[in-house]
MIVO-957155 format. One record per residue (C-alpha): residue in three letters; z, x, y. Coordinates in steps of 0.001 Angstrom, whole numbers, plus 500000, padded with zeros to 6 digits. Example, Ala and Ser with C-alpha at 12.3 -4.5 7.8 and 13.67 -1.06 7.14 Angstrom:
REM residues 2
ALA507800512300495500
SER507140513670498940
This chain:
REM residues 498
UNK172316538051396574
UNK170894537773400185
UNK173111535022401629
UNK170776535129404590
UNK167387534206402600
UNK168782530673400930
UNK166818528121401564
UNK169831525267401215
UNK172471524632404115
UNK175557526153402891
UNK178633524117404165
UNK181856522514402449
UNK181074519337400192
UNK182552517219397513
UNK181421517861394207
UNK179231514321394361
UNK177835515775397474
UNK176925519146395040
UNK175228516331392783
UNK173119514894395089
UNK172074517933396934
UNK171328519011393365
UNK168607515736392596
UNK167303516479396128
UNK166198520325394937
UNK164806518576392072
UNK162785515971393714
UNK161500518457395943
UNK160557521018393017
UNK159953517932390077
UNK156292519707388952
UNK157245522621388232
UNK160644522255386702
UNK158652519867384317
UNK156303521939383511
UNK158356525167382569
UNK160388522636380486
UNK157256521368379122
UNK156247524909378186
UNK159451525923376481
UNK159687522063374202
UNK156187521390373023
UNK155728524757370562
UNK159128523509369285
UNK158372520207368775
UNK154456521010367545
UNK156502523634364913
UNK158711520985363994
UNK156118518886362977
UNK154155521136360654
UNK157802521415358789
UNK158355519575355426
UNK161239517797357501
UNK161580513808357533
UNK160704512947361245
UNK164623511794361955
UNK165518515115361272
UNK162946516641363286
UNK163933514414366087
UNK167310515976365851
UNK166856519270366164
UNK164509519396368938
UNK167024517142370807
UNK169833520275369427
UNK167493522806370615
UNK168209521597374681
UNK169797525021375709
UNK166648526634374659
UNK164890524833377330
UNK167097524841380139
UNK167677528024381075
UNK163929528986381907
UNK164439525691384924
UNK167763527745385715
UNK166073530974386379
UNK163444529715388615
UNK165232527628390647
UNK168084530929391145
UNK164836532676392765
UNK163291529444394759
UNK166315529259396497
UNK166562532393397773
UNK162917531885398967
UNK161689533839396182
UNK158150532457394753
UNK157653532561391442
UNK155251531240388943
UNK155358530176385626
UNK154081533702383869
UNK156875535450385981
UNK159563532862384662
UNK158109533627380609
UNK157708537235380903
UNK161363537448381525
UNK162044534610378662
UNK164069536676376441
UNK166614538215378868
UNK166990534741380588
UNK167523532820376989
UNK168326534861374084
UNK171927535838375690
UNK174271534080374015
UNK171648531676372856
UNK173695531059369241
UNK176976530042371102
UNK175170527454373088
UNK173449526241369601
UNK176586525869367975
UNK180422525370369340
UNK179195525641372780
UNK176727522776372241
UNK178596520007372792
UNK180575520990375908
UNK179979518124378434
UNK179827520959381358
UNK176908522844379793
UNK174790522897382821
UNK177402524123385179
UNK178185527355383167
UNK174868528226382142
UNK174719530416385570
UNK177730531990384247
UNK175954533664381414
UNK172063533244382592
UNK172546534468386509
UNK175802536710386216
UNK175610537972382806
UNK179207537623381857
UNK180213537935378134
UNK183540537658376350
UNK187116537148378144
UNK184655537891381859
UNK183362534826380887
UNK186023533129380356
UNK188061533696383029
UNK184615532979385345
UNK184427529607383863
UNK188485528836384249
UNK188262529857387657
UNK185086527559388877
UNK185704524913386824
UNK188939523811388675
UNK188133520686390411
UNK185171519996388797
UNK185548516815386763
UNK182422515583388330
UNK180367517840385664
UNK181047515519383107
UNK180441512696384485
UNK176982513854385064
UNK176910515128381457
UNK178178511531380560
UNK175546509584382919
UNK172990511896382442
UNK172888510571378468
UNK172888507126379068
UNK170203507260381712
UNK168027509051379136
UNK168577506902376516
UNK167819503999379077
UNK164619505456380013
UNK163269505989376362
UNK164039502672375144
UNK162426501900378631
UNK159002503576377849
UNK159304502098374768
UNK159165499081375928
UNK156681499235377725
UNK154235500451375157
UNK155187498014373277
UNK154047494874376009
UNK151106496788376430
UNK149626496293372674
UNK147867493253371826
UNK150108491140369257
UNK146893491170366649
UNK147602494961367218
UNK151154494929366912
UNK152293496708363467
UNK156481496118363952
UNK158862494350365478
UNK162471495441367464
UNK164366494672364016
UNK161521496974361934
UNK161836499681364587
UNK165815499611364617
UNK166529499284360673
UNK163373499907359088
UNK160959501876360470
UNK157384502925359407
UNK156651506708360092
UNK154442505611362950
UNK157273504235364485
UNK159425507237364390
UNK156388509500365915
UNK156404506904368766
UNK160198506975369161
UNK160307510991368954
UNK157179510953371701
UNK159190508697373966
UNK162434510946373603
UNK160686513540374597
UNK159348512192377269
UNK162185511133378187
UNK164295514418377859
UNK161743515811379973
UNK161565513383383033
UNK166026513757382925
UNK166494517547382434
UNK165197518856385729
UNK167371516486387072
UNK170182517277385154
UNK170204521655385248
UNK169335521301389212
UNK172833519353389778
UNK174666521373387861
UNK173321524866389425
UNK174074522947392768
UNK177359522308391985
UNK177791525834391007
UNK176560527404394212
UNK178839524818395678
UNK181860526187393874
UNK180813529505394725
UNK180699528988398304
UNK184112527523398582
UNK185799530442396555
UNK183736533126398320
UNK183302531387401894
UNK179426531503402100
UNK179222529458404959
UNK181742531657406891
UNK180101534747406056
UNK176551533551407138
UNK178603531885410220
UNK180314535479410825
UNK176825537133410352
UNK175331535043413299
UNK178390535381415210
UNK177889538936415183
UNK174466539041416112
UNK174368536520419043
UNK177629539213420176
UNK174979542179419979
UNK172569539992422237
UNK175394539467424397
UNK176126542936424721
UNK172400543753425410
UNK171776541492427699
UNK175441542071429741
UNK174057546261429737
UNK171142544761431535
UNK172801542838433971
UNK175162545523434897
UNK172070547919435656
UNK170664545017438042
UNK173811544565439948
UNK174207548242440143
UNK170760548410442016
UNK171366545474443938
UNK174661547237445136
UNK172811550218445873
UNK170243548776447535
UNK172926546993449746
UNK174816549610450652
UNK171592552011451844
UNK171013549018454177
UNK174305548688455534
UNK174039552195456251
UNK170662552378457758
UNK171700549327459913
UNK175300551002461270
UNK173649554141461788
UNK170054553836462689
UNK168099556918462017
UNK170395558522459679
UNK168629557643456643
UNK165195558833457490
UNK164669560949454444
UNK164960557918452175
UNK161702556128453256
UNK162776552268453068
UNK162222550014455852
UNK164640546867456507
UNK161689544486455367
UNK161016546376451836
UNK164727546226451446
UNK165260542853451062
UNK162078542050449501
UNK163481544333446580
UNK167093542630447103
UNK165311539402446175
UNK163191540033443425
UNK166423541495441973
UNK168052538383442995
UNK165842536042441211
UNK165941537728437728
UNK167556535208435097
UNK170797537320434609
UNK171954536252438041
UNK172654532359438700
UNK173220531683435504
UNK175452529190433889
UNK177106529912430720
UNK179402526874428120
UNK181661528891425691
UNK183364526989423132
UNK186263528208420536
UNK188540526781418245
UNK192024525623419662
UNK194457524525416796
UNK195915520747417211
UNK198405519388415296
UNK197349516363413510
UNK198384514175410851
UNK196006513763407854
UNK194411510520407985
UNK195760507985405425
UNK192398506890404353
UNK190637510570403545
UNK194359510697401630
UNK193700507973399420
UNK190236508399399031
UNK190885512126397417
UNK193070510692395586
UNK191245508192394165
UNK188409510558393393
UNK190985512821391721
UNK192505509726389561
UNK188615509826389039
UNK187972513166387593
UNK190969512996385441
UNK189306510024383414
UNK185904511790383203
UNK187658514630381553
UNK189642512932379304
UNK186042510804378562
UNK184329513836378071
UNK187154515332375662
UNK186726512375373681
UNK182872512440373081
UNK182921515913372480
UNK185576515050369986
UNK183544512162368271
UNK180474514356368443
UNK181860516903366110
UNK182879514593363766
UNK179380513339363962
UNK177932517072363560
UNK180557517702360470
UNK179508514224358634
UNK175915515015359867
UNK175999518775358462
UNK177702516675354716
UNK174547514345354833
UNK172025517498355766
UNK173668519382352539
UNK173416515991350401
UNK169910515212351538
UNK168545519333350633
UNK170045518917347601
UNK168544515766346434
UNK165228516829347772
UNK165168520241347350
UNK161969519858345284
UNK159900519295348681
UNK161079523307349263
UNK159169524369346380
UNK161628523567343492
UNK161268520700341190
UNK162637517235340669
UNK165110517628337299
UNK167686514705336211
UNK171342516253336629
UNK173784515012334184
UNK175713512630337094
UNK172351511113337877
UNK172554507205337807
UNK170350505425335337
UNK166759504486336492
UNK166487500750337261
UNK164748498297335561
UNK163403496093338096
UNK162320497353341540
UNK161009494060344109
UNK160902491725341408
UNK158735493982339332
UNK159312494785335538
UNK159286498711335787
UNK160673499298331841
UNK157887501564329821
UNK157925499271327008
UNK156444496366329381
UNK153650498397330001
UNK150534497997328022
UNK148463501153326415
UNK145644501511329370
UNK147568499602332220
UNK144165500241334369
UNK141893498427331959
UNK143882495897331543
UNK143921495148335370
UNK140417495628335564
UNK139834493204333306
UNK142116490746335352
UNK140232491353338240
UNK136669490262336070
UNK138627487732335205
UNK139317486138338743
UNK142944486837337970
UNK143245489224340957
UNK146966489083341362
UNK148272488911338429
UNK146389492455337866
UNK146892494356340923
UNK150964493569340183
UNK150360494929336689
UNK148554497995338234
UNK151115498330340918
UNK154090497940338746
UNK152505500568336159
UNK152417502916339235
UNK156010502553340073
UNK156799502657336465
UNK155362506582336177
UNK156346507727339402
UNK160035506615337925
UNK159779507865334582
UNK157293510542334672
UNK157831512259337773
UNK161604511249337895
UNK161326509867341516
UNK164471508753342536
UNK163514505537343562
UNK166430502263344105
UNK166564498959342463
UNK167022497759346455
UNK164323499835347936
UNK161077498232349387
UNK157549498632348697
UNK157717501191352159
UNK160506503014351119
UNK158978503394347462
UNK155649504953349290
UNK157629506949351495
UNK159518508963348916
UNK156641509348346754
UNK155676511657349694
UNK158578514356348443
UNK156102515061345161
UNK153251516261347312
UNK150882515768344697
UNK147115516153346263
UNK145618512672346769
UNK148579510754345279
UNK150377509880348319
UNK147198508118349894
UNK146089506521346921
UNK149566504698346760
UNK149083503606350223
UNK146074501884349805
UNK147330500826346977
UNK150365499333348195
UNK148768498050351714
UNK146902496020349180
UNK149173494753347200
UNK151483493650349985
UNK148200491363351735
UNK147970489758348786
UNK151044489350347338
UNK153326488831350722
UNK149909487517352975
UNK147439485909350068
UNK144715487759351716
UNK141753488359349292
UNK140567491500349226
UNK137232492644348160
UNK136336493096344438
UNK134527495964345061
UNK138127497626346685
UNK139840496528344095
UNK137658497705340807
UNK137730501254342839
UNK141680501082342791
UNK142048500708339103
UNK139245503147338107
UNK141152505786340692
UNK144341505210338318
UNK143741506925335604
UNK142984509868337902
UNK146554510592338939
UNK148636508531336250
UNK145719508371333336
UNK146942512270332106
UNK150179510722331038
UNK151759509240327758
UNK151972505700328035
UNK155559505932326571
């Protein structure tokens, strides 16, 4: 580490002052940091997406998956500082020494630590594993409460600036455009609505994290200065090289008084006894044209302010007293803050982890396997959104019998019989696990698990239509309609009516 190549001023500050010098590195170096975070989120999130995962899910990991991005932002702001460039192919071709280290500890009980930017030099920068570690981290992490409160703000502000983006999406649709409302999007969302929250988390994550990894690698090299006096070593280093200029330039002006001396005494000489110097060939004249042009060389006349440090015995002032303590009442609350959200958070991981297990189980059949009633399954309901779903309701040829309906003029009362035959089979033919509470959203949306070719977007339509005119009385066109009921047959016509 070349102390004398940083490209920060190294002197003694607070750990809010480590902060802030932290968000000014990022503002200055915002592009880049974004776009090697960028780099390292987007395959995730573009893998993620091609997963048979529901898009909550999906959301979660790639937010779990932060200290896969971070370090790359770590690495090339260790070598910017040391006025080192460095591009983004030099910060990937050296991805898997600067990530895969101890990449499953940060993934699992290291996850949650609220300090997780401030040790990641530990491991990324220094290399230390094991009880090295360890001690590392006990040693800089004294006085440091400040880390989680920038853990602690840092969430909040991103969760602030989603919701923000959000927003503003939001007020820029039309409202003949708009497809859901704040209540939808909170308790009831449509998958479009999840893509647009997990696009504005991600956003979101991305505008904070530079941010976020630059103060905490400031407020390690902060910590590292105090405990190995940076400042006073660079301040030592100068020291000793102004004292080398000194030296060379007090060698110099010892050779020009020498001559001057000389050259003074050969005249005093030549004066007292005229005639005595004649083999040294120097008139009176050249003499003290020489004298003066030795004269008026800057190493004579000069004026010279030396300052040093004199101790003086003061009392501390009462104010800087109660302001550290203050700011140490401070840091004790942050900590115990932070031990109690990384407390709550593993209970959330733990009941999270019981739901994952519950959810693969019950849907295990999107994986390849298939749905099969277990003996503690609950009883199919009867009536789903007002809708008779029992087989023996059904008539023989449910689709002829709407179609006829429809000739009829009785459009409704048809497209509820085909609609309600459709539940019906998906219940008791395909064994969907579908609610007696669930909605005519919710029904679609786990019809999805079968992944049956063509069944999933013949139930929209069919449901987007049955919706308009059952919940909007909008008419739709006959021709739409007789199209529905002759597409029946092809995905629930191969079935026994019973």
């Amino acid at each position: 580490m070349d102390l004398d190549r940083i490209a920060i001023k190294l002197r003694p500050r607070q750990s809010w002052e480590g902060i802030d010098l932290g968000f000014t590195m990022a503002r200055a170096w915002f592009v880049n940091l974004w776009l090697i975070w960028l780099c390292s989120a987007l395959p995730v999130m573009l893998l993620l997406v091609v997963l048979p995962l529901p898009l909550w899910l999906a959301g979660f990991i790639l937010w779990w998956l932060k200290p896969l991005y971070e370090p790359p932002l770590l690495y090339w702001m260790s070598r910017r500082v040391f006025s080192e460039s460095i591009g983004l192919k030099g910060v990937f071709s050296n991805w898997r020494s600067v990530v895969l280290p101890q990449l499953f500890a940060m993934l699992s009980w290291r996850r949650l630590t609220p300090a997780r930017s401030f040790v990641m030099p530990v491991v990324v920068l220094e290399g230390l594993r094991g009880e090295r570690r360890s001690k590392r981290i006990n040693i800089l992490a004294k006085n440091s409460g400040a880390v989680s409160w920038l853990t602690f703000v840092g969430i909040h502000f991103e969760v602030i600036l989603q919701f923000g983006l959000l927003g503003l999406i939001l007020a820029l649709i039309p409202q003949d455009l708009l497809w859901t409302d704040w209540q939808s999007y909170l308790f009831d969302p449509d998958p479009l609505s999840e893509w647009l929250h997990h696009l504005t988390a991600l956003a979101a994550m991305s505008l904070i994290a530079p941010f976020y990894v630059a103060a905490g690698f400031a407020l390690y090299l902060n910590r590292r200065s105090q405990l190995e006096a940076w400042d006073l070593e660079l301040g030592l280093r100068k020291m000793a090289q102004r004292h080398k200029s000194d030296r060379a330039e007090a060698t110099r002006s010892s050779t020009l008084r020498n001559t001057v001396l000389a050259c003074l005494a050969l005249l005093l000489v030549d004066i007292a006894m005229p005639g005595t110097l004649q083999a040294v060939e120097m008139s009176h004249q050249e003499a003290r044209s020489l004298i003066q042009e030795v004269l008026a060389d800057d190493a004579f006349g000069e004026a010279r302010t030396i300052h040093y440090w004199e101790y003086v015995d003061q009392e501390d002032d009462p104010s800087e007293a109660s302001d550290s303590a203050f700011l140490l009442w401070l840091e004790s609350i942050a900590g115990s803050a932070a031990r109690l959200g990384e407390l709550l958070l593993w209970i959330l991981v733990a009941v999270l982890l019981v739901y994952l297990l519950h959810w693969y189980l019950k849907n295990r059949s999107s994986f390849g396997g298939s749905i099969v009633e277990g003996p503690g399954r609950q009883p199919a309901p009867t009536v789903i959104a007002g809708l008779d779903l029992r087989p023996e309701s059904m008539p023989d040829n449910p689709s002829d019998e709407a179609l006829e309906m429809i000739q009829q003029e009785r459009t409704r009362e048809g497209m509820a019989l085909l609609y309600r035959a459709s539940l019906s089979r998906l219940l008791h033919h395909y064994d969907l696990p579908i609610k007696a509470g669930d909605t005519e959203g919710q029904c679609l949306e786990r019809s999805r698990k079968l992944q049956i070719p063509g069944l999933f977007e013949y139930l929209g339509e069919l449901t987007a239509v049955w919706q308009r005119l059952a919940y909007a009385h909008h008419q739709p066109q006959k021709q739409q309609l007789i199209e529905l009921c002759q597409a029946w047959s092809e995905h629930f016509g191969d079935r026994d009516a019973g």
